[in-house]
C-alpha positions as CSV (number, residue, x, y, z in Angstrom):
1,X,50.1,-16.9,-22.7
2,X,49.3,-17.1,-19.3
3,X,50.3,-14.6,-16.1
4,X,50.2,-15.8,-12.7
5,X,49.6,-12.8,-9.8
6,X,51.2,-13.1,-6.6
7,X,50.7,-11.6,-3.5
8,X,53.4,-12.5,-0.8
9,X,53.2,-12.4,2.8
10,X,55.9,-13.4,5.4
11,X,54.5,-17.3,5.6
12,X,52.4,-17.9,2.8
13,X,52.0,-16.5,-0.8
14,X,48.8,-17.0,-3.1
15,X,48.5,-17.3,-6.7
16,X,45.9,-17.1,-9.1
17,X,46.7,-17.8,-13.2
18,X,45.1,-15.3,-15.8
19,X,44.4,-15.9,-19.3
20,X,45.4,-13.4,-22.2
21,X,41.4,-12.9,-22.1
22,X,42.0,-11.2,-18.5
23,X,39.9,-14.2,-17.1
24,X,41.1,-16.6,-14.4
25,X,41.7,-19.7,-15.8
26,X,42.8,-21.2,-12.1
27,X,41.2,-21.2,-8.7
28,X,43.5,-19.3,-5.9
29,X,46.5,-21.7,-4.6
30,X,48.0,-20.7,-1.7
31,X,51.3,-22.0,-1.0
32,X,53.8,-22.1,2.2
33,X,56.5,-19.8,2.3
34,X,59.0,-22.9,2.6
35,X,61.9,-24.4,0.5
36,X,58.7,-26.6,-1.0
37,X,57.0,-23.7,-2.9
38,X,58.4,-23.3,-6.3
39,X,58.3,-27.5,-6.7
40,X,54.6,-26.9,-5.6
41,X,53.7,-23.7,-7.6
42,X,55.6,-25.1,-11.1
43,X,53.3,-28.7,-10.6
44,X,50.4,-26.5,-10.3
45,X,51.0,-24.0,-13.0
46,X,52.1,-26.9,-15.5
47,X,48.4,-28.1,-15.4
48,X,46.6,-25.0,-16.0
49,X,49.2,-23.8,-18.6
50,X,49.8,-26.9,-21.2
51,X,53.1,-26.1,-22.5
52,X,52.1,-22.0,-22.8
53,X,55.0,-19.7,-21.6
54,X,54.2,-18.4,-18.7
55,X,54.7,-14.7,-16.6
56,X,55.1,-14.3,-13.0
57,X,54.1,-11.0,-12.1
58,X,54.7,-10.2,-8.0
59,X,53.7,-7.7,-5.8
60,X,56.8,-5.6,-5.5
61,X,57.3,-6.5,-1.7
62,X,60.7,-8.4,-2.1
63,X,61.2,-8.5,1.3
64,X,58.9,-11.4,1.4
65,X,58.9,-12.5,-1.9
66,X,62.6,-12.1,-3.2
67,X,63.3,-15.9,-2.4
68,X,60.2,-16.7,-4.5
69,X,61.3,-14.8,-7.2
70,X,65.2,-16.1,-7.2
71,X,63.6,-19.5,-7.9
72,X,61.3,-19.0,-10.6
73,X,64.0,-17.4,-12.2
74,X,66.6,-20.0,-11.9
75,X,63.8,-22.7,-13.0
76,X,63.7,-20.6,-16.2
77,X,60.5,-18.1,-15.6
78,X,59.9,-15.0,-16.4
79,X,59.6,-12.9,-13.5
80,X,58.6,-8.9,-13.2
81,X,57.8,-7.0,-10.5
82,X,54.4,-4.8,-9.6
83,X,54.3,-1.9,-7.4
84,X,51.8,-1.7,-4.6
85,X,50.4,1.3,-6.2
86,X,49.6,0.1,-9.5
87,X,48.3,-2.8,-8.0
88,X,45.8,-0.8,-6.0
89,X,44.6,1.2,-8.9
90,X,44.1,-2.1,-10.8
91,X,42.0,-3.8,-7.9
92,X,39.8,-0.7,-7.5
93,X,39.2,-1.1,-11.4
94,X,38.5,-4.5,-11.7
95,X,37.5,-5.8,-8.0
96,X,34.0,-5.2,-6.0
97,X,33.9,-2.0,-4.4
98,X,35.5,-2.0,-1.8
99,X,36.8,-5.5,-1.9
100,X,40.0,-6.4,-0.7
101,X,41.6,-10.0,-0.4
102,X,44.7,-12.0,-1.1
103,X,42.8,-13.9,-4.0
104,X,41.4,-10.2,-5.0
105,X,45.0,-8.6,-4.6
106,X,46.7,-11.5,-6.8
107,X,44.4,-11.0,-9.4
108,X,45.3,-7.2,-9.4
109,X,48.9,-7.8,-10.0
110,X,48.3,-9.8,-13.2
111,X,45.8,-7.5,-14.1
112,X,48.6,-4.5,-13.6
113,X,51.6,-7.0,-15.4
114,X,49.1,-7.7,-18.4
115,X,48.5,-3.6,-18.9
116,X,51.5,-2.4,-18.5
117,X,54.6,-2.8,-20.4
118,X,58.6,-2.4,-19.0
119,X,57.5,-3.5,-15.3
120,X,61.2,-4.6,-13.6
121,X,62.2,-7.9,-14.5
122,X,63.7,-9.7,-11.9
123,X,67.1,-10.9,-12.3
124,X,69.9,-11.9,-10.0
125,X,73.0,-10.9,-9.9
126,X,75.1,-13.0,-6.8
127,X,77.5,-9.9,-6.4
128,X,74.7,-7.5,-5.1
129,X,72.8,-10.0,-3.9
130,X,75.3,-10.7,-1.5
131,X,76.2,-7.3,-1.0
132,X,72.8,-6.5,-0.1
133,X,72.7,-8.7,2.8
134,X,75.9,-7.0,4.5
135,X,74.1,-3.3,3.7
136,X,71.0,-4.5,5.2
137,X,72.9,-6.1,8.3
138,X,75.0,-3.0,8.6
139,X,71.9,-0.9,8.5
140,X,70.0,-2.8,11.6
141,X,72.9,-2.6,13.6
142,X,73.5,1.5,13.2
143,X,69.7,1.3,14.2
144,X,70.4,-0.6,17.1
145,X,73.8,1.4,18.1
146,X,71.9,4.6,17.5
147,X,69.0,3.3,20.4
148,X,71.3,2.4,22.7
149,X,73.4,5.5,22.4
150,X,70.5,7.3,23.0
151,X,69.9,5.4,26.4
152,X,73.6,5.6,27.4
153,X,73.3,9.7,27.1
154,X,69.9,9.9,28.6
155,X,71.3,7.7,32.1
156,X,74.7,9.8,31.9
157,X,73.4,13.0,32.2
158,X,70.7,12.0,34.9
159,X,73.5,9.9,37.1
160,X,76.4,12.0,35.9
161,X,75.4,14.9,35.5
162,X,77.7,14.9,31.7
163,X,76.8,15.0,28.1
164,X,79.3,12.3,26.2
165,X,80.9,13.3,23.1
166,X,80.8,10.9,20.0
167,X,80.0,7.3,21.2
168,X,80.8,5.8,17.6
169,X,84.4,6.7,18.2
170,X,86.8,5.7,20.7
171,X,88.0,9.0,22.0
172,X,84.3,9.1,23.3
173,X,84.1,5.9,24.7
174,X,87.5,6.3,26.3
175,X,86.0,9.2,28.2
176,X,83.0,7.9,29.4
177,X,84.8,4.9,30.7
178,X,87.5,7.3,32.7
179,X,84.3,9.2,34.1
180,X,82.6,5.6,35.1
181,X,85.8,4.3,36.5
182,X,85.9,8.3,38.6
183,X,82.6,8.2,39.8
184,X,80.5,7.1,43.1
185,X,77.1,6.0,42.6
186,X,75.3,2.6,43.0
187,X,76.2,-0.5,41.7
188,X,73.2,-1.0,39.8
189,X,73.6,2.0,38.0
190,X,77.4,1.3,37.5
191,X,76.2,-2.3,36.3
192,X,73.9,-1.3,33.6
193,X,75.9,1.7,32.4
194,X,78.7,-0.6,31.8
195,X,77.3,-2.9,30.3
196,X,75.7,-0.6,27.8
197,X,79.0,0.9,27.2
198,X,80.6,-2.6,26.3
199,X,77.5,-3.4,23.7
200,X,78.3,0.1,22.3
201,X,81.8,-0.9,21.8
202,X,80.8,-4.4,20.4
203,X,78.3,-2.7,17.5
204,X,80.9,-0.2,17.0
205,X,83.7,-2.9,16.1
206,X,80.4,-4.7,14.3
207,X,79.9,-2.1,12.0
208,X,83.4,-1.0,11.6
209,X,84.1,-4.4,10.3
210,X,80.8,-4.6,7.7
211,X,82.4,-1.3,6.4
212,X,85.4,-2.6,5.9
213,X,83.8,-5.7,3.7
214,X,81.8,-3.4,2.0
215,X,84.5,-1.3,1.0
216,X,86.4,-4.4,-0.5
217,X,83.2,-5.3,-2.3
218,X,82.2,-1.7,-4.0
219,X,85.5,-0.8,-5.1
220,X,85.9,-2.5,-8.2
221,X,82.0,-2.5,-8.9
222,X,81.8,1.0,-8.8
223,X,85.1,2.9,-9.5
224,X,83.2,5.7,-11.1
225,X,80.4,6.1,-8.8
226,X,82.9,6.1,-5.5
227,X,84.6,9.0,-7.9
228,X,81.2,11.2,-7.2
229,X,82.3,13.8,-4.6
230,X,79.9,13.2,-1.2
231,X,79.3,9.2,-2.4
232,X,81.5,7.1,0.2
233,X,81.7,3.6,0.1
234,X,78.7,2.8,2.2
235,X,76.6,5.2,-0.2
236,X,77.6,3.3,-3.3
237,X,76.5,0.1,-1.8
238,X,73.2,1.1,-0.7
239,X,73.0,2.7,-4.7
240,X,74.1,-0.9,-5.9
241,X,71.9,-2.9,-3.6
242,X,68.6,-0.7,-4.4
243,X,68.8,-0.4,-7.7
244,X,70.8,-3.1,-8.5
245,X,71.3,-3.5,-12.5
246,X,71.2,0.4,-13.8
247,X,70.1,-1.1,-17.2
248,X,66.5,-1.8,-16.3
249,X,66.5,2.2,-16.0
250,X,66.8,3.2,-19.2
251,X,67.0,6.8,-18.7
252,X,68.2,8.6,-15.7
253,X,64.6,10.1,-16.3
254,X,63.2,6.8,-15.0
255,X,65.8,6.4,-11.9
256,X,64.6,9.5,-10.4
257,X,61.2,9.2,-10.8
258,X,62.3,5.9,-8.8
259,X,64.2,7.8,-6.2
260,X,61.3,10.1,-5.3
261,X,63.4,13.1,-7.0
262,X,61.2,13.7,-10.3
263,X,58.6,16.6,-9.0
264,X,55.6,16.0,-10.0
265,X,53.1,18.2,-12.5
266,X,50.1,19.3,-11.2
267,X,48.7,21.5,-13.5
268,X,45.2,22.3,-15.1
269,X,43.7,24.6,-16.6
270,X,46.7,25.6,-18.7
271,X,48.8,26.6,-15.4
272,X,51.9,24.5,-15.3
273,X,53.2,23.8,-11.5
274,X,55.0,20.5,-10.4
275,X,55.1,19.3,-6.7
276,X,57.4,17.7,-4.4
277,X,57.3,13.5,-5.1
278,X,57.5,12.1,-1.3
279,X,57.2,8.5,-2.9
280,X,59.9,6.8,-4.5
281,X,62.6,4.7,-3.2
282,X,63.0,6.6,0.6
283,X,66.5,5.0,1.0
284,X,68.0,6.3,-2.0
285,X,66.5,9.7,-1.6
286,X,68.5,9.9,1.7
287,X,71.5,8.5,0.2
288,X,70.7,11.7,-2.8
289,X,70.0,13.7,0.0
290,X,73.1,13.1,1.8
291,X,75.4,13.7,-1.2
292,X,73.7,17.2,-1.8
293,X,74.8,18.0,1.7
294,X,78.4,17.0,1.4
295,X,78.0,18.9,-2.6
296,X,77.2,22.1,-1.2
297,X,80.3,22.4,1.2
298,X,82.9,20.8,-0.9
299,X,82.0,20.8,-4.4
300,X,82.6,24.4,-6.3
301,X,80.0,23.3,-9.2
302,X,77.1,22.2,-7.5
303,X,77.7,25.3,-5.0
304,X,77.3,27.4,-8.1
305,X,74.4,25.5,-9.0
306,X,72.9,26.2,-5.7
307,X,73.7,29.8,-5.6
308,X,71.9,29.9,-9.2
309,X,68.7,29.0,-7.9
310,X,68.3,29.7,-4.4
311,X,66.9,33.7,-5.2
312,X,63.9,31.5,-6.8
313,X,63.0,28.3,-5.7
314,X,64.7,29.0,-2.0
315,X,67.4,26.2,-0.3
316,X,65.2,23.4,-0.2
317,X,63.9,24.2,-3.7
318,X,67.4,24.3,-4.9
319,X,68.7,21.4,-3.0
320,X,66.2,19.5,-4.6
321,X,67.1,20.5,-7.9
322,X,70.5,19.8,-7.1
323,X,69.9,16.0,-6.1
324,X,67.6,15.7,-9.4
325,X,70.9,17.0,-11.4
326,X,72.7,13.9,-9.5
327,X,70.7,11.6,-10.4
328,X,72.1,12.2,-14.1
329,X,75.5,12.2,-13.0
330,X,74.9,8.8,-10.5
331,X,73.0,7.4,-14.0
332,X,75.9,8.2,-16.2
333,X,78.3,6.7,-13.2
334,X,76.5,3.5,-12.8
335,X,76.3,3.2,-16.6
336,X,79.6,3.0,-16.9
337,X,80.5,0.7,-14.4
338,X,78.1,-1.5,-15.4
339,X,79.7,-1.9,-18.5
340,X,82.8,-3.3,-17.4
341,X,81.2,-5.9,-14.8
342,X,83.0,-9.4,-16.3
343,X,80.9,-11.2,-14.2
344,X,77.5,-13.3,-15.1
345,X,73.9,-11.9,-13.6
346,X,71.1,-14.2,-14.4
347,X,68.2,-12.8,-16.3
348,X,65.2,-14.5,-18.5
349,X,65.4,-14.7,-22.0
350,X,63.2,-12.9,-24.1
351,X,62.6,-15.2,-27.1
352,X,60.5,-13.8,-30.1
């Protein structure tokens, strides 16, 4: 059996075929990142391989990759994913001191996909795929609303001599207009404050309108996560698009170690202590993070829950034991939905 390492970049990817010795058995290829590449990559992995089934083990940046990855799948092939970090510990065991290349990295991530079993398998499912996209979109525009916000308030208190109130919301806007329409000052400044306010307003109806797509697209894929007290619509779909298919967690153990809310143990010397993990998946943490918030003020249990423990471990201590007791109850949630998805999601085989 063969396994082929990957590292992607933005324009071109590079490859390099292992043997179930550990030796290459191919020199590097590096391909385009271009509609061309899996034709190319199959043609050249057909003549080192003769017929043996094959694993494509790729550094976990699916940014770059995840196109790559959708159609190795689709043309039949296994497909798992590597993190960054266990591909780093492999290339400082196996590489040169201190050597670092793509051929070098590549060789690292089937090193890392040989050693270690129940790496993510890559699979598609067209339902998150696509709503993945919209979460995305949604999330560069809040990015981009929340900068020019910023620069609205910063030229209205220096020309105006006013702090606005929400800018999201159209009682602010309203305001600021009436104030704009009120005031003397130059022309300039009244240009380029108005036209800020009208690209406020156009992100604001932008966004408004993702959300309201997303909602139609989470509801019936998540009817017990949205259930969660503090897990709104937009929260669900950011949970749906990260993790995608709860199954490849098979333990809500594993899901918050992928989160970032599993501490950590740091003990020797027979003195058991566990530290904060600030790895994982930062998007979901904030997501976790967000819910504990909206927990503590409106939900009586996990308020209990924080009360218990706050004497000890202090509010951040607690909080954080609170969003590790979520990730069970998101686990549980996603579980269930899961299991009453009718719709198909495209996996690889296993075949003894």
């Amino acid at each position: 059996m063969a396994t082929v390492g990957i590292d992607p970049h933005k324009h071109v990817h590079v490859a390099v075929a292992i043997g179930a010795d550990g030796r290459r058995v191919s020199r590097p290829l590096t391909i385009k990142n271009d509609a061309t590449m899996i034709g190319v990559l199959l043609k050249w992995i057909r003549s080192i391989a003769d017929g043996m089934p094959v694993t494509w083990a790729i550094e976990d940046g699916r940014g770059f990759a995840r196109r790559l990855a959708d159609g190795l799948l689709l043309a039949g092939h296994e497909v798992v994913w590597v993190p960054t970090r266990l591909m780093a510990a492999h290339r400082k065991l196996h590489a040169a001191t201190g050597s670092k290349s793509d051929p070098v990295d590549a060789v690292a991530v089937a090193h890392a996909a040989m050693a270690t079993s129940g790496l993510d398998r890559h699979r598609i499912d067209e339902r998150v795929r696509e709503l993945r996209v919209l979460v995305d979109s949604r999330g560069d525009l809040v990015r981009r609303r929340t900068m020019v916000i910023n620069q609205t308030k910063a030229y209205t208190h220096l020309w105006l001599d006013h702090a606005p109130g929400d800018l999201t919301r159209r009682p602010g806007m309203t305001s600021l207009t009436a104030l704009l329409e009120t005031t003397e000052m130059s022309a300039h400044v009244r240009r380029v404050l108005a036209e800020m306010i009208t690209e406020i307003d156009e992100l604001n109806k932008r966004v408004r309108g993702l959300e309201a797509t997303i909602r139609e697209l989470v509801a019936p894929l998540a009817p017990a996560l949205l259930e969660i007290t503090g897990i709104s619509h937009v929260s669900a779909a950011v949970l749906l698009a990260e993790i995608g298919d709860i199954t490849r967690f098979t333990s809500s153990a594993k899901l918050a170690r992928y989160t970032g809310t599993a501490p950590i143990p740091v003990y020797s010397s027979d003195k058991e202590r566990y530290r904060l993990h600030r790895g994982g998946n930062r998007r979901l943490n904030s997501v976790l993070y967000t819910t504990s918030i909206v927990q503590q003020r409106f939900h009586p249990g996990a308020r209990a829950l924080l009360a218990r423990h706050e004497p000890a471990k202090g509010a951040r201590g607690a909080r954080r034991i609170l969003k590790r007791h979520l990730i069970d109850v998101i686990h549980r949630a996603m579980t269930q939905d899961r299991a009453s998805w009718q719709h198909h999601i495209t996996q690889h085989q296993i075949t003894a």
